[in-house]
DOTOR-197983 format. One record per residue: x negated, y negated, z of N, C-alpha, C in turn. Coordinates in steps of 0.1 Angstrom, whole numbers, padded with zeros to 4 digits, always signed. Atoms other than C-alpha are relative to their C-alpha. Layout:
XYZXYZXYZ...
// end
This chain:
-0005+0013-0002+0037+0024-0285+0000-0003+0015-0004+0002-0015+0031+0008-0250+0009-0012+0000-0011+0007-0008+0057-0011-0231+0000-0009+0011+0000+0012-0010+0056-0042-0217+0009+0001+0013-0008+0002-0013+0069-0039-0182+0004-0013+0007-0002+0017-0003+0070-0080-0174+0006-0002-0009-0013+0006+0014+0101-0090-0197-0002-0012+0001-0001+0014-0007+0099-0126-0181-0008-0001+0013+0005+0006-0012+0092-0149-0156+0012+0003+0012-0010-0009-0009+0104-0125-0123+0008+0012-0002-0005-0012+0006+0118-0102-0147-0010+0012-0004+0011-0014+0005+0103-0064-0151+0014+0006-0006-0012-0008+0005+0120-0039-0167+0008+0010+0010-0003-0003-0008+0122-0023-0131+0011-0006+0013-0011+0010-0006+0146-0052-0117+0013+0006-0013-0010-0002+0011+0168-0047-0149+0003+0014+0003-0010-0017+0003+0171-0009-0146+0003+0002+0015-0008-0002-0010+0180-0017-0108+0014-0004+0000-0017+0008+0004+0208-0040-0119+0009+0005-0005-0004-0004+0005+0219-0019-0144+0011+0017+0004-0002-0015-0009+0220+0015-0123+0013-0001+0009-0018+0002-0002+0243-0004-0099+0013-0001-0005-0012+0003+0008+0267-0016-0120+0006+0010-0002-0010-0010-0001+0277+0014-0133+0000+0009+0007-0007-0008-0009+0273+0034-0104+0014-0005+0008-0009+0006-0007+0299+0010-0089+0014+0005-0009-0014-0003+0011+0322+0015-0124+0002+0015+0006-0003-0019+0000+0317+0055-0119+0009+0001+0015+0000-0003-0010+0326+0052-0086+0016-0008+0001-0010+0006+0004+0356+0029-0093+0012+0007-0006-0007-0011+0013+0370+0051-0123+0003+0010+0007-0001-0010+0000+0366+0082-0111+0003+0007+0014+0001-0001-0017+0366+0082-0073+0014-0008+0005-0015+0008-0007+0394+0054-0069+0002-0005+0011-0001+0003-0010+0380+0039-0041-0003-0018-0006+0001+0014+0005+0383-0002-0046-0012-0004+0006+0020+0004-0002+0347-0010-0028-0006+0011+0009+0013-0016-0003+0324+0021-0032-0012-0006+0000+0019+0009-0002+0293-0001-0018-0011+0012+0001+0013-0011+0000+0276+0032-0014-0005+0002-0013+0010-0005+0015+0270+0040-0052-0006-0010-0003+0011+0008+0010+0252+0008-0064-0012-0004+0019+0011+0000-0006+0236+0005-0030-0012+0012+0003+0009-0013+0000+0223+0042-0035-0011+0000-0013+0010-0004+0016+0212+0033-0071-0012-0012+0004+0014+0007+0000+0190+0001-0055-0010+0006+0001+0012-0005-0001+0171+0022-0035-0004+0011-0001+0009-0009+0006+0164+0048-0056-0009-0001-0009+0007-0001+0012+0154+0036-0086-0014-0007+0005+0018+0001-0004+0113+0036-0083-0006-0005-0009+0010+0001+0007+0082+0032-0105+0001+0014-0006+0001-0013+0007+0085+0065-0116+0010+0011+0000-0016-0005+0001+0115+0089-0121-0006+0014+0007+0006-0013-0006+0092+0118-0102+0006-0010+0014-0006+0004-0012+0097+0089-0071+0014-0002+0002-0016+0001-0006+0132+0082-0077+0006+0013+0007-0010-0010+0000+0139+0115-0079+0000+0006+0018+0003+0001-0016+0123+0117-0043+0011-0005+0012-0001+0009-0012+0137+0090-0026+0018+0005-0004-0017-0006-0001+0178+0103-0038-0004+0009+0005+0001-0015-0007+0168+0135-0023+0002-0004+0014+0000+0007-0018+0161+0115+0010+0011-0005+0003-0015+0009-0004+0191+0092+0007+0013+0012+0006-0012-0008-0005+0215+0122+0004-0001+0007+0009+0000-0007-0016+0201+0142+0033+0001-0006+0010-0004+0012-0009+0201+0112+0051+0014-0004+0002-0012+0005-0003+0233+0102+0047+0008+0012+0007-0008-0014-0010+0246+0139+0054-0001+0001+0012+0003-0001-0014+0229+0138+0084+0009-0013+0007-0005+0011-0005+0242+0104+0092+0014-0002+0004-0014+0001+0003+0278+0110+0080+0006+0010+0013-0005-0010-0010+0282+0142+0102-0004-0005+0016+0008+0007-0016+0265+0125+0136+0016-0013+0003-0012+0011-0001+0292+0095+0130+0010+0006+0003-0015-0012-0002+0322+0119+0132-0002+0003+0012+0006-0007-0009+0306+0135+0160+0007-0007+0011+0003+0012-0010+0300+0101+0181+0015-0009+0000-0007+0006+0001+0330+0085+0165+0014+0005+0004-0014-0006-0005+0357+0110+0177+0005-0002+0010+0000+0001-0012+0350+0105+0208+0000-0017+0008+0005+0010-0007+0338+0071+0217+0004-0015-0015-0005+0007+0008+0351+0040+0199-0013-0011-0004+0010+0007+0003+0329+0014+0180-0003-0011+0012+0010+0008-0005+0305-0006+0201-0014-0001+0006+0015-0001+0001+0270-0013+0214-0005+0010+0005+0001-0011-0003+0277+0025+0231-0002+0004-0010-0002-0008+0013+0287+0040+0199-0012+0003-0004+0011+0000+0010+0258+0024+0181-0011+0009+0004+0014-0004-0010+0229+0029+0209+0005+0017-0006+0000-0021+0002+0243+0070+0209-0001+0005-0015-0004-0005+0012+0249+0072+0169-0015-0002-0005+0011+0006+0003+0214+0057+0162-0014+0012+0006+0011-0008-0005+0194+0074+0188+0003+0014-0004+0001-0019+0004+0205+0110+0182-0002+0004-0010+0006-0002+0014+0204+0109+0146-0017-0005-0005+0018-0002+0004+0167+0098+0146-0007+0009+0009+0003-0015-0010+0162+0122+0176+0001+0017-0013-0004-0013+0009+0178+0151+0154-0008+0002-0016+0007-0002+0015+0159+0138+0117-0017+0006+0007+0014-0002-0007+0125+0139+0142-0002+0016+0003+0000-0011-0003+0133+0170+0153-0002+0013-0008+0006-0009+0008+0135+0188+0120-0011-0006-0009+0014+0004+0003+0103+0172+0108+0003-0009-0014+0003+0013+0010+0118+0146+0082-0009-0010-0001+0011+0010+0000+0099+0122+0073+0006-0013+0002-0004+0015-0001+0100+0083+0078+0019-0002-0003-0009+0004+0008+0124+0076+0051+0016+0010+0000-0011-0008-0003+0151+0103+0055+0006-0003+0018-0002+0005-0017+0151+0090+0097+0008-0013-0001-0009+0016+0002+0157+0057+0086+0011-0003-0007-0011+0004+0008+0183+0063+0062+0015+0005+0010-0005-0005-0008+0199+0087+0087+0004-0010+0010-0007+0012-0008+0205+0056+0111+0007-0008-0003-0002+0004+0005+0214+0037+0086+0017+0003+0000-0012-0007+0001+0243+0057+0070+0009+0003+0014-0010-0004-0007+0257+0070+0105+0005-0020+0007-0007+0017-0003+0262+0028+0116+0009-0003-0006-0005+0008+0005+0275+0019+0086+0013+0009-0001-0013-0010+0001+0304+0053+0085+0005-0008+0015-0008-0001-0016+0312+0046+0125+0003-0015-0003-0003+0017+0000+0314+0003+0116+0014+0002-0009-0006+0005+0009+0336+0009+0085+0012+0012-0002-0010-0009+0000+0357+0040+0092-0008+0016+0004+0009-0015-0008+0347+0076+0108+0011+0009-0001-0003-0011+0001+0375+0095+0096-0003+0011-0012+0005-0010+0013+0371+0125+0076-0004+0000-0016-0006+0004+0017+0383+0120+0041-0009-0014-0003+0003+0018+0003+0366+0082+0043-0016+0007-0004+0017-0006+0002+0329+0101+0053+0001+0005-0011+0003-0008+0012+0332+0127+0025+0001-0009-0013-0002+0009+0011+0338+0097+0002-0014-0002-0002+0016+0007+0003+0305+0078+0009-0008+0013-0003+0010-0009+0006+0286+0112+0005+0000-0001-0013-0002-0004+0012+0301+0114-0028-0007-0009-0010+0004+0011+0004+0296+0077-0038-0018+0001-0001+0012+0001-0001+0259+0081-0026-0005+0010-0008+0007-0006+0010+0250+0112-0044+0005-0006-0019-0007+0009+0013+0271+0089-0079-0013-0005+0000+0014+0010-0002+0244+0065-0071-0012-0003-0003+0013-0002+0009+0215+0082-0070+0001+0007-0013+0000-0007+0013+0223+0104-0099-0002-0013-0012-0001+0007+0013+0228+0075-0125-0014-0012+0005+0007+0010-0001+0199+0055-0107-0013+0013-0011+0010-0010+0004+0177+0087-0114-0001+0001-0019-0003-0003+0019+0194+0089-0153-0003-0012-0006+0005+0019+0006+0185+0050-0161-0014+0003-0005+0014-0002+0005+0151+0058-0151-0009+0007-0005+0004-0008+0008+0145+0087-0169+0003-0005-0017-0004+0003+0015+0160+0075-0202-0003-0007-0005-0005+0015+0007+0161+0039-0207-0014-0002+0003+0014+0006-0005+0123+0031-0209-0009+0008+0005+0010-0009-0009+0108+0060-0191-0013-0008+0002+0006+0007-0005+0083+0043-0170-0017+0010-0009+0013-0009+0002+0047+0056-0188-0016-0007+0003+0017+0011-0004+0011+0044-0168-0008+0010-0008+0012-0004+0011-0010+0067-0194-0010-0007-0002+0009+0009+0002-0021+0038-0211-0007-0006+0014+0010+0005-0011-0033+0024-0175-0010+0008+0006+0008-0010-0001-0049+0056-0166-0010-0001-0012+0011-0002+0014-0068+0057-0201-0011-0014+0003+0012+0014-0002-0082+0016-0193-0005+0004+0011+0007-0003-0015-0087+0028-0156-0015+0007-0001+0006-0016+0001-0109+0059-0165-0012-0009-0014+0010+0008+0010-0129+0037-0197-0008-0012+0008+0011+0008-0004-0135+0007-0174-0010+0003+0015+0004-0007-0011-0145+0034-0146-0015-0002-0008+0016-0005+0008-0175+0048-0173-0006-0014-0001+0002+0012+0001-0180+0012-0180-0008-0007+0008+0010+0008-0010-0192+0001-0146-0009+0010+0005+0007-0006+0001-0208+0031-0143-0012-0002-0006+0012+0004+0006-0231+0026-0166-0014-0013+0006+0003+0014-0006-0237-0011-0156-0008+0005+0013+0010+0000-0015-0245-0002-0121-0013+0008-0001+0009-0005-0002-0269+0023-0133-0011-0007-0008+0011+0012+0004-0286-0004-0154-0005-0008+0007+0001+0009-0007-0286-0029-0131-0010+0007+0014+0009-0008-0010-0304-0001-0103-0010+0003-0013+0012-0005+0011-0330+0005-0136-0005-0011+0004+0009+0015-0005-0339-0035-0135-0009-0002+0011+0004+0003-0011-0340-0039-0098-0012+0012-0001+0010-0006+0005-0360-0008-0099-0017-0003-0006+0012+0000+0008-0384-0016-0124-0005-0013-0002+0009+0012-0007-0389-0051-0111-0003-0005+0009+0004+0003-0009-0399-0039-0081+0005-0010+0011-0005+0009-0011-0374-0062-0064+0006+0004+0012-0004-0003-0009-0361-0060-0032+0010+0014+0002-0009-0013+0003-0340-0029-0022+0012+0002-0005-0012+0002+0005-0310-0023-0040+0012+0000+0007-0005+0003-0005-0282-0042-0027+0015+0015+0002-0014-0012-0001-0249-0020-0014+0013-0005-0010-0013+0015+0006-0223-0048-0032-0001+0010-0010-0006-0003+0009-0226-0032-0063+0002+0016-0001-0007-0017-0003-0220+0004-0048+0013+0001+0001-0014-0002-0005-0194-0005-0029+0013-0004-0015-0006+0003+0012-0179-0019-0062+0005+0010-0009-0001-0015+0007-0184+0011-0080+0009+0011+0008-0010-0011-0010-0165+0032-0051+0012-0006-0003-0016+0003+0001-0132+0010-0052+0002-0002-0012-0002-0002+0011-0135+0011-0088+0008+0010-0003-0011-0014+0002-0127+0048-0087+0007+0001+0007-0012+0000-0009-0107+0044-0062+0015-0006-0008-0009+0005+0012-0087+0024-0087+0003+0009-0011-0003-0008+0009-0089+0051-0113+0007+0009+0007-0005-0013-0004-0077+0077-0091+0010-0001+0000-0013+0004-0005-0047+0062-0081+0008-0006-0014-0005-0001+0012-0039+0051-0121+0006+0013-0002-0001-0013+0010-0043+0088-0132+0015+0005+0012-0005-0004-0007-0025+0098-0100+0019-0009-0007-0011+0010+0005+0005+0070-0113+0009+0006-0011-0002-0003+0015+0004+0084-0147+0005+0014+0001-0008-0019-0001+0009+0123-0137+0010-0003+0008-0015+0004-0008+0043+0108-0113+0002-0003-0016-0004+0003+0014+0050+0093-0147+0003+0009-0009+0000-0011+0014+0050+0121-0169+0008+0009+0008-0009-0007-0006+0065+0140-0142+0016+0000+0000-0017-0001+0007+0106+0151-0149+0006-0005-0013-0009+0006+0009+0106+0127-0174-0002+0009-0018-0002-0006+0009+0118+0141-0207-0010-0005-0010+0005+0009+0018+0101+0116-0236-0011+0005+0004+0014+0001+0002+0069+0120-0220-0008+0015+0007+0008-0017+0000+0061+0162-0216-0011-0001-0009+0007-0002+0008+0045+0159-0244-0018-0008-0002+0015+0008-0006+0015+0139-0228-0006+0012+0008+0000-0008-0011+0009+0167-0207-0014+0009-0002+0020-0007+0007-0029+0183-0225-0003-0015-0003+0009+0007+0004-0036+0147-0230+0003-0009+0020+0007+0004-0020-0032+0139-0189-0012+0014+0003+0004-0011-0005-0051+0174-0185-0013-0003-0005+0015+0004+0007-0080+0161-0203-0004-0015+0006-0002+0010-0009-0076+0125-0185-0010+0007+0017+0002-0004-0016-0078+0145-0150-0015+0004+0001+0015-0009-0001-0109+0166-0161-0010-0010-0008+0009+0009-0001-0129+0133-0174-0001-0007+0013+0002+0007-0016-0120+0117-0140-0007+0004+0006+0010-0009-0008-0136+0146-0121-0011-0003-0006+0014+0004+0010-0166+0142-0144-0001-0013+0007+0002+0011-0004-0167+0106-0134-0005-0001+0013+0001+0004-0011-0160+0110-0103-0014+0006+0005+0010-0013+0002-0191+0135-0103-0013-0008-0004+0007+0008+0004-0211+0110-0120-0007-0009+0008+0001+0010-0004-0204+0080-0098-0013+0008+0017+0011-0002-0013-0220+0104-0069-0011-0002-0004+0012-0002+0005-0249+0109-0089-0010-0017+0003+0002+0010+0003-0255+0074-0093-0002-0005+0014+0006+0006-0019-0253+0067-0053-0014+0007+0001+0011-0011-0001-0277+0096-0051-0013-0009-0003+0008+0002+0005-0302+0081-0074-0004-0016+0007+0001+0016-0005-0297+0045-0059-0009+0002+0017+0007+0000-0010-0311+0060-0025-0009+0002+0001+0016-0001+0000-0340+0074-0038-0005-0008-0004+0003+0012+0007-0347+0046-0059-0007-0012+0016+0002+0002-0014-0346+0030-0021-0012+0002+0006+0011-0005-0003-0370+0051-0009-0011-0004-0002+0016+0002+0009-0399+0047-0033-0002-0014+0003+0007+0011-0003-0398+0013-0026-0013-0002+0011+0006+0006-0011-0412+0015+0003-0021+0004+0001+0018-0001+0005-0448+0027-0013-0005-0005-0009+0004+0009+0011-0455+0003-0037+0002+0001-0012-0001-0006+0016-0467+0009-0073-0008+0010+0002+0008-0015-0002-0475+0042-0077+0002+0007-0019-0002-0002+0013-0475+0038-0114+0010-0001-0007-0015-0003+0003-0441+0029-0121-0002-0006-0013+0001-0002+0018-0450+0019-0154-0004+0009-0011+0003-0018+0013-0465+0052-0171+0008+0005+0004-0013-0013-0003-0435+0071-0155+0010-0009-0007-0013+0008+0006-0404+0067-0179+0007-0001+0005-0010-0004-0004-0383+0072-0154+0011-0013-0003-0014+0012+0001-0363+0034-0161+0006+0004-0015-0006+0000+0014-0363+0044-0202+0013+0013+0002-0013-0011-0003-0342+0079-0189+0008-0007+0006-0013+0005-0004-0323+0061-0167+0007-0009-0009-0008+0004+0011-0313+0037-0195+0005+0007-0007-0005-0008+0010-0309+0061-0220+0013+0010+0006-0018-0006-0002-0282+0082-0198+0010-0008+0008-0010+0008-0002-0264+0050-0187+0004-0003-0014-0006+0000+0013-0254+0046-0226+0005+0013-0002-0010-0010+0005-0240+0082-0223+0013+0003+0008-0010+0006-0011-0219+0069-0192+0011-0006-0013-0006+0014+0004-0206+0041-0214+0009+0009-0014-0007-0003+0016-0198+0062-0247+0007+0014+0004-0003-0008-0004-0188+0091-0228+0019-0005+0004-0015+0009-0004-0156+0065-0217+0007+0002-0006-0009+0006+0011-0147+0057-0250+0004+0015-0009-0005-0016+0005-0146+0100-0259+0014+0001+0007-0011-0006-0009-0122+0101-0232+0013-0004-0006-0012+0011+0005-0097+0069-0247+0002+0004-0012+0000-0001+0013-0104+0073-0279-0007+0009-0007+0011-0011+0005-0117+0104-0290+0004+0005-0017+0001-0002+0015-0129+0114-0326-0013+0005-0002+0014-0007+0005-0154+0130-0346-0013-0006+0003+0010+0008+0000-0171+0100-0348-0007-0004+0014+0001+0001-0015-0174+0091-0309-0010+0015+0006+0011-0011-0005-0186+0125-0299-0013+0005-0009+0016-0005+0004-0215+0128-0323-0006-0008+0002+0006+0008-0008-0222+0095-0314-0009+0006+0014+0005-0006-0010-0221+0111-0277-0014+0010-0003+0009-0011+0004-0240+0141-0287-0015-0005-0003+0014+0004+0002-0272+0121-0302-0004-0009+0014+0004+0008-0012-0272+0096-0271-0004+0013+0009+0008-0005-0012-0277+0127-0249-0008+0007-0003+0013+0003+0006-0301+0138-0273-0010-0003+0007+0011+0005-0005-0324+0111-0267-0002+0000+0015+0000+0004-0016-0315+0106-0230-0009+0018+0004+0005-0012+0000-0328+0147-0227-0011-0004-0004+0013+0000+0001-0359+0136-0244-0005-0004+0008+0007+0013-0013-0370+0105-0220+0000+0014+0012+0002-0004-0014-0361+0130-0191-0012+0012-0001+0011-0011-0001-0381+0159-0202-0017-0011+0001+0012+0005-0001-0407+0132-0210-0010-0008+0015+0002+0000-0013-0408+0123-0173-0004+0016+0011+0003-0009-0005-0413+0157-0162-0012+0007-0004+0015-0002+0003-0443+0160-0181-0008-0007+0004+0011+0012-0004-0457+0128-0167-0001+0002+0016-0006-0004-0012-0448+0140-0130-0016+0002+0005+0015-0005+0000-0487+0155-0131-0006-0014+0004+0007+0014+0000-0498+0116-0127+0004-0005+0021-0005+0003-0015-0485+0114-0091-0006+0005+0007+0006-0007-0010-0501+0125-0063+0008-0001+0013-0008-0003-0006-0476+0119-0034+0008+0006+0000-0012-0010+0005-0455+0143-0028+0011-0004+0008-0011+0004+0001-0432+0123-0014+0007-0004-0013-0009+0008+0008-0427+0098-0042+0000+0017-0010-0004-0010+0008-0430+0133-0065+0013+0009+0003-0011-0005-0006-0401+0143-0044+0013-0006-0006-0007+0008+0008-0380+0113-0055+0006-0003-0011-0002+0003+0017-0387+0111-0086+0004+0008+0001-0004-0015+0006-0381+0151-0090+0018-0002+0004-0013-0001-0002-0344+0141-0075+0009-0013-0009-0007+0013+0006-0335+0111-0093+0003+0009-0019-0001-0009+0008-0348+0135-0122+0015+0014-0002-0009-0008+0000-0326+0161-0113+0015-0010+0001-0006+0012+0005-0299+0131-0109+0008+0002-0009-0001+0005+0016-0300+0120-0142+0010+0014-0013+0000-0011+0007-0298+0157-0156+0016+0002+0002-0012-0006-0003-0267+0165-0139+0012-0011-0005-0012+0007+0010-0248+0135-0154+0000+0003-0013-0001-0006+0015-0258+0145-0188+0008+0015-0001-0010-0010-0005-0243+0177-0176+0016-0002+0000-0014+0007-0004-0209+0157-0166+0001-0002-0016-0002+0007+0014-0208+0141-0200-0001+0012-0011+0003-0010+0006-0217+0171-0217+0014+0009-0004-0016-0011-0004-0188+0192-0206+0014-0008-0008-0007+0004+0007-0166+0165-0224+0003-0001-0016-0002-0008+0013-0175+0178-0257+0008+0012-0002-0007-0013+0000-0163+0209-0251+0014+0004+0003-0014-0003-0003-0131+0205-0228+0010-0009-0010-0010+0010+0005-0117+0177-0252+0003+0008-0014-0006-0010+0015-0120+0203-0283+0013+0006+0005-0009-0007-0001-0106+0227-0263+0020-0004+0002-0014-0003-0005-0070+0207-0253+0002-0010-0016-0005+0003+0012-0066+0189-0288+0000+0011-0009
// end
């Protein structure tokens, strides 16, 4: 069952499970704490709760080190020196001095300035600091428990369309370099490379989405051999899409010696024939079944005949440049049916 994440107009289910996190971090913090405005628990649950309960779980990690750091610097600064643009200037600079120093990152520095301002503005004795720590770790904890439970965030499904309309343009662009190709037209432009690169650049970053997603959260372990088979079509892809630059430069090349018989060499019917194992190779990945991979299986079939049938025609050439070309475009070709190949095998193995 996938999950609409856009409830409304402005509404996601990631506004709602911010709203929600506050609230009762503020109740918990109310109830059980006894402080009448514990602003630190629902302002700890805004910014934790993330896109994924692997980043929330991140960014509370940062908050409460931050604040610890922040809380104890305030005491420090505040014992001494009473609130004003001293206070701040000293409470500010030393605590991003001191987060720098032990190699925090951004977001733990900035919180760390944060928290020691807002203890030394609103009280810097003891008993008050140990409060907001407490409130702040309330905070994140129930921002972290929302978004684990209520909805677990799952990009799977985006990762699965990423990764199908990756093979997809794959294909395409290796049709589209067959045409130009084999109608001799001008050299093949870069537009539909560069296309093809931020494509996967787009899948990487789904699949990458999808494994934070599945990450801590409970509902969705059980995705966990069907991301592992995701990851190892991607590589394949991504393996592919090289191939396909590859082939696009030699392709390049040969232009520049005219016809040298590019009609007895089959080399466009192989390249067609393993751009249809691109394309069905996608749909093993999404949607895999008996039926799909024997499909697969006969497509690389034929696509193996056409290539051997070009390496018997190879004898017709006499350049040994363009026989160079061709022999790499050849080789190429081979090695995607290779990529595609291997998804017979690994996809038995994890179902």
């Amino acid at each position: 069952m996938k999950v609409r994440f856009q409830l409304g107009a402005g509404l996601s289910l990631q506004i709602l499970k911010t709203a929600l996190a506050s609230a009762i971090a503020w109740w918990l913090a109310v109830q059980f704490l006894h402080d009448e405005y514990p602003y630190f628990a629902p302002l700890a649950a805004i910014l934790t709760v993330q896109v994924t309960v692997a980043d929330s779980l991140e960014r509370a990690l940062q908050r409460i080190i931050g604040i610890v750091f922040g809380v104890a610097i305030s005491l420090i600064i505040g014992h001494w020196i009473n609130i004003g643009a001293l206070s701040i200037f000293l409470v500010i600079l030393i605590g991003m001095v001191i987060s720098n120093s032990f190699g925090l990152n951004y977001q733990i520095t900035s919180q760390v300035a944060v928290s020691s301002l807002l203890v030394l503005a609103f009280g810097h004795n003891q008993g008050y600091a140990f409060g907001r720590i407490i409130e702040t770790i309330v905070g994140c904890a129930v921002a972290v428990g929302i978004n684990a439970l209520m909805v677990p965030p799952n990009a799977i499904p985006k990762a699965e369309s990423a990764l199908q309309n990756l093979s997809k343009l794959s294909a395409e662009t290796l049709k589209k370099i067959t045409v130009m190709f084999e109608t001799a037209n001008d050299q093949i432009h870069n537009d539909i490379i560069e296309q093809l690169i931020n494509e996967t650049e787009k899948s990487l970053q789904a699949l990458r989405l999808a494994k934070l997603s599945q990450k801590y959260s409970p509902f969705l372990a059980k995705f966990g051999s069907r991301l592992e088979m995701l990851t190892i079509g991607m590589e394949q892809l991504e393996k592919i899409t090289v191939q396909i630059r590859g082939i696009r430069r030699s392709l390049n090349d040969l232009h520049a010696f005219g016809d040298f018989r590019r009609k007895e060499i089959k080399i466009c019917e192989a390249m067609e024939r393993t751009s249809e194992c691109i394309s069905q190779f996608g749909d093993c990945l999404v949607q895999f079944s008996a039926e799909n991979n024997e499909i697969l299986r006969n497509k690389i079939q034929q696509a193996q005949l056409f290539q051997l049938s070009c390496l018997n025609e190879l004898a017709l050439i006499n350049s040994p440049i363009v026989l160079r070309e061709i022999g790499a475009v050849l080789t190429d070709l081979n090695r995607i049916l290779q990529e595609v190949s291997l998804e017979l095998r690994g996809t038995r193995d994890l179902t």
